[in-house]
Every structure is written in C-alpha cells, then in structure tokens.
N, C-alpha and C positions, 0 to 999 in steps of 0.2 A: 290941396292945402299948401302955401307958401310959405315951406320950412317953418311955419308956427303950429307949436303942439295944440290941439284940444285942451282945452282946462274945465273940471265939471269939483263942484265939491259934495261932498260926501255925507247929506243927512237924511232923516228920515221929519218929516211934516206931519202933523196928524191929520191920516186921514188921503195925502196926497197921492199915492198911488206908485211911490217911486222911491230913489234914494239921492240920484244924481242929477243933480241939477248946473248949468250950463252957468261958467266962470267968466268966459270973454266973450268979447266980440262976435269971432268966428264957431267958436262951439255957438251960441244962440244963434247965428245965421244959418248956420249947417243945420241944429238940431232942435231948435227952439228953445223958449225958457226953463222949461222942466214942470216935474222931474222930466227928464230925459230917455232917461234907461233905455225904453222898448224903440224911440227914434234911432237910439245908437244901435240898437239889434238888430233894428229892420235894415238899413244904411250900410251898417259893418258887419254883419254875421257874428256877430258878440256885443256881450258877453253871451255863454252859452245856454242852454235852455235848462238845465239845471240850477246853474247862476242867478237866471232870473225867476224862477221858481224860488227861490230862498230870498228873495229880493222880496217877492211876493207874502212870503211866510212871516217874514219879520216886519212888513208894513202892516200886516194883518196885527200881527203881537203889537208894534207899538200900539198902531189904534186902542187895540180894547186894552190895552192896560195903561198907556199915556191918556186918562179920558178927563180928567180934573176933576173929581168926584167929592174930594178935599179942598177945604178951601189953601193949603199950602202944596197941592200938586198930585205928584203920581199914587196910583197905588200899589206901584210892585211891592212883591214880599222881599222879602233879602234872597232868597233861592232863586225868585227871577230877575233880580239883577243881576246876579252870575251869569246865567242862563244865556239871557238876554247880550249882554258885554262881552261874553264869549263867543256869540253867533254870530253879531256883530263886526268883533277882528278876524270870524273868517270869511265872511262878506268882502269885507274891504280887502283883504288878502286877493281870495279871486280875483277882484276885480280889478287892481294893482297887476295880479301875473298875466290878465287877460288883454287889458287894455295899454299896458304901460308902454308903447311903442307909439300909440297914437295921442295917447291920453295924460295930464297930469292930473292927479287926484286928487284934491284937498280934503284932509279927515276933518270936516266939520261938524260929526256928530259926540253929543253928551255923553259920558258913559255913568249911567244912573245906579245912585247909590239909595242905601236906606233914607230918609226923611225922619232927622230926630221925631221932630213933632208928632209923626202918624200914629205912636200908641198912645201919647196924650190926648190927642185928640178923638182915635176910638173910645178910649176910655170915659170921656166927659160926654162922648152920643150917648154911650151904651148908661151910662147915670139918668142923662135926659130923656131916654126912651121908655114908655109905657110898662110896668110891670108884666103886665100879659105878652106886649110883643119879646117882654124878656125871657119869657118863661118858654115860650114858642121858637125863640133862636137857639136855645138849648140841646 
C-alpha cells in the first residue's frame, strides 16, 4: 500500500452479506466492491472471527427485520431498535480498534428509530381485516 490508507464505509444492505464496503480506489482493487469484510479477513487476518460472527448476526437481524412489509418501512419495535443501535456501535467499535491502522472507516449506517406511522397503520389493517381472522389473532 503506497502510504494511502484503505477506506471502506460502514453499512449494512439488505440481504448483502457484509457491512463494509470498499470507499476508494485502492481498497476496491485490493478488496473488491463489497461488502468486503471476509476479503479483508482472508487478506489481513482481521477483523477477528468473533468480529465477523457478529457482523454476521446483525446482517441476519437487519434482514429479517429491515424487510418493508409497510408501505412506510421497517418493522422494528422500539426495543429492537435499542437492541439493534446498540450492537451496532459495538460492531463499528471493533471494527475501528481492529482495523484502524490499515483502515479508515466511514459510519454510513442509519440508526433506526420508531416510525410514527407504524400504529396508524397496524391500526387501520387490523379495522380492515376479516372479523374471524380477528378473533383467531387473539
């Protein structure tokens, strides 16, 4: 590397497989487009296998809960967007103490809050849903 750092930013895609994806030039020649992650593991011996194990746990989590099932977006509860934004800054934590010599990071991910809309909108299915499936979700 010619005294220029790696640059990869930092989000999660639904469904992609990763978190880091490749910022410049020389990280996509080095590592390709992305996500990244496991090219830089295999390459660098990092981040650790633990690291990418949780890299792994939280692409699983956005998937099934980032899936647009609403027509205004996610459906996390309010507990899992705690959950989730907290597991989140220790991700990028790691991943900042692990890589920060070779690596700049860019924090490009959302950190997802409630959706006023989402009990409005439960509200007005569960009106327009069939008496019987009403009685049956009970």
């Amino acid at each position: 590397m010619s005294g220029q750092k790696y640059r990869v930013c930092f989000f999660f895609d639904h469904g992609a497989g990763g978190c880091l994806w490749a910022d410049n030039e020389i990280t996509r020649q080095t590592f390709g487009l992305g996500p990244v992650d496991y090219a830089i593991a295999r390459k660098m011996n990092k981040p650790d296998a633990a690291t990418l194990q949780l890299i792994d746990s939280l692409d699983i989590w956005h998937a099934r809960y980032y899936k647009h099932p609403l027509p205004f977006g996610t459906t996390f509860q309010q507990a899992g967007f705690h959950g989730f934004n907290k597991a989140l800054d220790t991700l990028l934590s790691l991943l900042q103490e692990q890589l920060q010599h070779e690596f700049d990071i860019i924090d490009g991910q959302e950190r997802y809050g409630e959706n006023e809309m989402a009990e409005e909108y439960q509200e007005m299915e569960k009106s327009r849903m069939p008496e019987t499936r009403k009685q049956a979700r009970r």
